[in-house]
C-alpha positions as CSV (number, residue, x, y, z in Angstrom):
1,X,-37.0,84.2,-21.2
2,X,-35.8,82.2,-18.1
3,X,-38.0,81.3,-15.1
4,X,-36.7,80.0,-11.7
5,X,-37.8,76.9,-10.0
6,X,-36.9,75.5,-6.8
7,X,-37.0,72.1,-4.6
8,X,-36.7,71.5,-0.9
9,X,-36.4,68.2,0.8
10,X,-35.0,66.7,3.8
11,X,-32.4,63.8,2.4
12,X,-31.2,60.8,4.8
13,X,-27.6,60.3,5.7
14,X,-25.7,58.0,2.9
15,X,-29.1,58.9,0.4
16,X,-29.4,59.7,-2.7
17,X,-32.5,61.5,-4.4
18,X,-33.5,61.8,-7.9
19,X,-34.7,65.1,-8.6
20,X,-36.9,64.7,-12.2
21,X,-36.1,67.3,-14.8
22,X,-36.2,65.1,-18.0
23,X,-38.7,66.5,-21.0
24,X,-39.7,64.6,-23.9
25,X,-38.0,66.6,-26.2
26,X,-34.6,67.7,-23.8
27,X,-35.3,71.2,-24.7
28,X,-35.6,72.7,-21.3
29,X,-32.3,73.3,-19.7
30,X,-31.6,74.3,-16.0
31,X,-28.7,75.9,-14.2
32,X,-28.2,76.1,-10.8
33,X,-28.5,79.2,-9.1
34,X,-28.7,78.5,-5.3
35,X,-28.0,76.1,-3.3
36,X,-28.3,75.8,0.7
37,X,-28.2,73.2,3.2
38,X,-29.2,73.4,6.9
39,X,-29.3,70.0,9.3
40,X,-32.4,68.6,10.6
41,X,-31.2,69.1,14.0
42,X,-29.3,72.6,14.3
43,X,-27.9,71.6,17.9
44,X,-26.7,68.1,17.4
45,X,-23.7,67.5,18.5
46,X,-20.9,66.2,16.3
47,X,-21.9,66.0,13.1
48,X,-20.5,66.1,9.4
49,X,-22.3,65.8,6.4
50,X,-21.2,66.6,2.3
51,X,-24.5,67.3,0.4
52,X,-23.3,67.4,-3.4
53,X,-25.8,67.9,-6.8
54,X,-24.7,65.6,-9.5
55,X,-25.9,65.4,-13.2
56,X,-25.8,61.6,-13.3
57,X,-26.3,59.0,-10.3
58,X,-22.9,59.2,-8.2
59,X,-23.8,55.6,-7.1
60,X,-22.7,55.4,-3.5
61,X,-22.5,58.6,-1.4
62,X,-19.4,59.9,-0.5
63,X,-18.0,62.8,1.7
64,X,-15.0,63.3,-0.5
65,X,-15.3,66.4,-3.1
66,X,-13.1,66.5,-6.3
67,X,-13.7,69.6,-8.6
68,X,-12.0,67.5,-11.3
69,X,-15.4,65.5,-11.8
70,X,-17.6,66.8,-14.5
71,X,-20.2,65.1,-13.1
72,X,-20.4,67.4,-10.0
73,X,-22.8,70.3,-10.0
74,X,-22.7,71.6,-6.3
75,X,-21.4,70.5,-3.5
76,X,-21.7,72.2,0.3
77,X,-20.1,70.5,3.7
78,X,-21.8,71.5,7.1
79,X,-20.0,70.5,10.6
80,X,-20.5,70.9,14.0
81,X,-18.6,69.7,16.8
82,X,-19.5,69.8,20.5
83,X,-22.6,71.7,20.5
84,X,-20.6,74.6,19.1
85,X,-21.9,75.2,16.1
86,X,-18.6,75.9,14.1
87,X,-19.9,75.6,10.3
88,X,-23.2,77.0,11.4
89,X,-22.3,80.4,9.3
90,X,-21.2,78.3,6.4
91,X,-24.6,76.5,5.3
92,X,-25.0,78.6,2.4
93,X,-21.8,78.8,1.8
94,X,-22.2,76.3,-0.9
95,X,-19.9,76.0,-4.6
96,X,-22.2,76.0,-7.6
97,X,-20.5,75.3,-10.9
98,X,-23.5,77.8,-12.3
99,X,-22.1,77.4,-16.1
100,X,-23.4,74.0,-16.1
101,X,-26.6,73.2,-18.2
102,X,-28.4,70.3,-17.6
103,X,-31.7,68.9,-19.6
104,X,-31.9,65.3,-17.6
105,X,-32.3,64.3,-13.8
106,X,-30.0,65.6,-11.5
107,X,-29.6,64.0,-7.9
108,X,-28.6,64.9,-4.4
109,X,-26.4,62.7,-2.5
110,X,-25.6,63.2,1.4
111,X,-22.6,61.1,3.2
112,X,-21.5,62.0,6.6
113,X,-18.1,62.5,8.2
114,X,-15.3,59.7,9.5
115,X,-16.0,61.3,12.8
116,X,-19.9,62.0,13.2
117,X,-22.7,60.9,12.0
118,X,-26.1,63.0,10.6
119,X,-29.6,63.2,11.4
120,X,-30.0,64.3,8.1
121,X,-30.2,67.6,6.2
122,X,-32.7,70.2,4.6
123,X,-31.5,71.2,1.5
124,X,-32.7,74.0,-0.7
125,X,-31.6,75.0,-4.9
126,X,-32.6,77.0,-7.5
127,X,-32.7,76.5,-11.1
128,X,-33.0,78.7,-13.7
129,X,-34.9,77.3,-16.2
130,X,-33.8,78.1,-20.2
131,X,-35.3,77.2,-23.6
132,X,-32.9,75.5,-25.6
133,X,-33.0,74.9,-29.1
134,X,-32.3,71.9,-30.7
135,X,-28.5,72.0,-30.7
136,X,-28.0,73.1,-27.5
137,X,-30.6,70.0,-26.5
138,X,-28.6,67.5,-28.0
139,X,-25.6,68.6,-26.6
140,X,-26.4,68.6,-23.2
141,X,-28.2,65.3,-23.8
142,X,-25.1,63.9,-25.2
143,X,-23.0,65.1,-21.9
144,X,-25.2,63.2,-20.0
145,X,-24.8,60.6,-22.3
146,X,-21.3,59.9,-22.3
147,X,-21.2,60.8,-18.6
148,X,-23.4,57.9,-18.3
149,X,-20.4,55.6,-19.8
């Protein structure tokens, strides 16, 4: 039987946060199942900012996305230019690789445009919670593992 849990925060432009997941025994997995973002000022003008969810540290925040990476769990991009509001109807637009199980930390990282700056944005996930047995635990333990490398 699954269970959802959620976490909210407000994360600082060029940030990165450590959510804690990690168990003893690695046999609670999570997916992610939502995933939203919304600035901390709505009608700021000019501002870009790439929120992503990562299963390891991504060290230094980027604004750059690459689908290629494993490490990459979710990744969402807000803009708004001028006062006019233009990705406004995108912040839950978000991509969630949702077949990824995790059993370790995960964090958030937040890294504004070339163009414009943030004042920093509210973000909002899901995670469906799953027992995993002891195979499942040390593979996903061993991901993270050699993800680590």
């Amino acid at each position: 039987m699954s269970r959802i849990v959620s976490f909210r925060g407000l994360i600082a432009d060029a940030d990165v946060e450590r959510i804690n997941l990690h168990t003893i025994d690695g046999k609670t997995g999570y997916r992610i199942k939502k995933f939203q973002v919304m600035p901390n000022n709505p009608t700021a003008d000019n501002m870009e900012v790439t929120i992503k969810i990562y299963r390891i540290h991504p060290g230094s925040p980027t604004n750059t996305i690459d689908f290629s990476d494993n490490t990459l769990l979710a990744a969402a991009y807000i803009e708004n230019h001028d006062g006019t509001s233009s990705g406004f109807s995108n912040f839950t637009n978000a991509i969630i690789f949702d077949n990824s199980m995790v059993n370790q930390d995960i964090y958030v990282s937040s890294a504004a445009g070339a163009t414009a700056g943030s004042d920093g944005v509210n973000y909002y996930f899901e995670l469906e919670q799953v027992a995993l047995d002891l195979n499942e635990a040390t593979v996903s333990t061993l991901k993270n593992i050699r993800n680590n490398d």
